[in-house]
N, C-alpha and C positions, 0 to 999 in steps of 0.2 A: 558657519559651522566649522569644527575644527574638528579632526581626525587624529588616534594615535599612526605615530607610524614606528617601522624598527627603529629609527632614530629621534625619538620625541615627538613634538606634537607640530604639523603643519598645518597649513592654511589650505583646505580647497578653494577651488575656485567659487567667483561669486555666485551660485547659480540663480537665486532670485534676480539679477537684476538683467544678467545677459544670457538666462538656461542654459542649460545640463547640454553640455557637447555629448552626444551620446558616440562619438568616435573615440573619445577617452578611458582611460581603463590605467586603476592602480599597479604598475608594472614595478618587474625590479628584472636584474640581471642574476644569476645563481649557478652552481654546481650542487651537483645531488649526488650526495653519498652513495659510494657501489655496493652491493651486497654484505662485503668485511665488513667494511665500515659501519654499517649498520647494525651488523652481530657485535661490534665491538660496543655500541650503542644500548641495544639494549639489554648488556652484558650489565650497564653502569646502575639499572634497574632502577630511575629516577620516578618516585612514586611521587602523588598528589599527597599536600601534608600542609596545615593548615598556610594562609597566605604564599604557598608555592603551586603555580600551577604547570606541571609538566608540558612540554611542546609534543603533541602527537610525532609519533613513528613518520606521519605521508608527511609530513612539513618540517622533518630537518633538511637541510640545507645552508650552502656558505653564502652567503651574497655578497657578491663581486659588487654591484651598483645599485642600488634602491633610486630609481626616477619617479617615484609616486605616479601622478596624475599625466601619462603622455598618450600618444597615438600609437599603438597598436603596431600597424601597419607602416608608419615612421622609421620607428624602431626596430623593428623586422629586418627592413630595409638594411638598414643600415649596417647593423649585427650582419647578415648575409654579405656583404659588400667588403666584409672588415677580411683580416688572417690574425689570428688566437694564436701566439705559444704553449706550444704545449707545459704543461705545469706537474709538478708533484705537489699534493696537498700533502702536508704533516701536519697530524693534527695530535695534540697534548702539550703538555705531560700532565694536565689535572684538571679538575672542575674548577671552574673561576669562577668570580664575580666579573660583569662590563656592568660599569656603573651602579646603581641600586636597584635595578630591577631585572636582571638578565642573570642568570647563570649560564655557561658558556663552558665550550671547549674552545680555547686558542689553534688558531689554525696558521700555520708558515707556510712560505712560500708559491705565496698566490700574488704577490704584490706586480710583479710583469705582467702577469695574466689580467688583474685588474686593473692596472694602467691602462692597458690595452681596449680593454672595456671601458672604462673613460674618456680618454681619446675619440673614441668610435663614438660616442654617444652624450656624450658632455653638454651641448647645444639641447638637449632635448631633455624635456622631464623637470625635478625639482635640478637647484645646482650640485654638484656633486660635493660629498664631504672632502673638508683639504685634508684628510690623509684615512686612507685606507684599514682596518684595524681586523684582520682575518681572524673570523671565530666561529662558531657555529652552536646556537640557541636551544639548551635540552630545557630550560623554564625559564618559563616570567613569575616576578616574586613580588610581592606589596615590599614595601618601603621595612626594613628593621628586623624583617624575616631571615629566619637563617636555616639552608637546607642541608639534610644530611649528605647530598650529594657531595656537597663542597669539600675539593679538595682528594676526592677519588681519582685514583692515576688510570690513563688513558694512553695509547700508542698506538694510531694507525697512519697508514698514507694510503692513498688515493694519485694514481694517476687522472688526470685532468683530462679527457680526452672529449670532452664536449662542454659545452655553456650551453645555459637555459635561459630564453626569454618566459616570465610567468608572471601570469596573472594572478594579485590576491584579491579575493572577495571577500570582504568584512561582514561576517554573521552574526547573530546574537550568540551563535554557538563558537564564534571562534572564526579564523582566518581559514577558508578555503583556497588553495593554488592551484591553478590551471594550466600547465607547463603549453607556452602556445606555438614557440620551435626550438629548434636545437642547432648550434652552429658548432662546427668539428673545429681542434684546436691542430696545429699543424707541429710535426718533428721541428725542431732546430736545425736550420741550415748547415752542412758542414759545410767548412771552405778545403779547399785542397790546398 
């Protein structure tokens, strides 16, 4: 059985032949937009219009790491154990396309912060993608579709001051996210 995921399409595990690890759980790593950010969001007023399907309000979010299929409690671990730079997200200046099916907002200056989360977690989950591409998902589109959104100007920041470990659960209605902790991202050392 194969699954989409944010990144195309993966392989789950076999389960007919070795079953359902039920300690497993579709994980990713993520920051969740603050309150502005969010007003700035749904300021861009990305409606449903034929082959565009708008990303709900509860599931935006950047994602720092997508690990698919790992342990929960692995991961947890690990994230807890880690220290996060603190980050500014900036996000814009327009509605894009990432590839043919995503309309996005380009998001900078997360790439420390997601290294960091790779690092930490790399061993664990799917492998990580070789390079990091900060953005943040207001629709999925069929293939030739083109939204009015595209190309509407945007400008917000975000301080980073926590990462999310979250669970998605794939329903017939759509991905549900289950935020399952939160790790604090730390000030920048001065030196004297």
């Amino acid at each position: 059985m194969r699954i989409r995921t944010p990144y195309g399409l993966a392989t789950t595990r076999a389960r007919r032949t070795t079953g359902h690890d039920e300690r497993m759980a579709r994980l990713f790593v993520a920051v969740w937009p603050s309150p502005a950010v969010r007003a700035a969001l749904h300021a861009l007023e990305v409606r449903p219009e034929p082959g565009i399907r708008p990303v709900p309000p509860e599931n935006w979010h950047i994602t720092l790491r997508f690990l698919g299929d790992a342990d929960p409690a692995a991961v947890e671990q690990r994230l807890a154990e880690a220290r996060f730079p603190r980050a500014v997200a900036v996000l814009g200046p327009s509605v894009g396309r990432l590839g043919r099916k995503q309309y996005v907002i380009p998001v900078g200056g997360l790439d420390d912060l997601a290294a960091a989360v790779e690092a930490t977690t790399g061993d664990l989950g799917m492998p990580p993608r070789r390079r990091f591409v900060g953005h943040l998902t207001v629709a999925r589109t069929k293939p030739g579709t083109t939204s009015r959104a595209a190309g509407r100007a945007i400008g917000a920041e975000l301080t980073v001051d926590e990462v999310a470990l979250v669970r998605s659960d794939l329903t017939p209605s759509g991905a549900v996210y289950t935020t399952l902790a939160t790790f604090p991202t730390a000030s920048p050392q001065r030196s004297i």
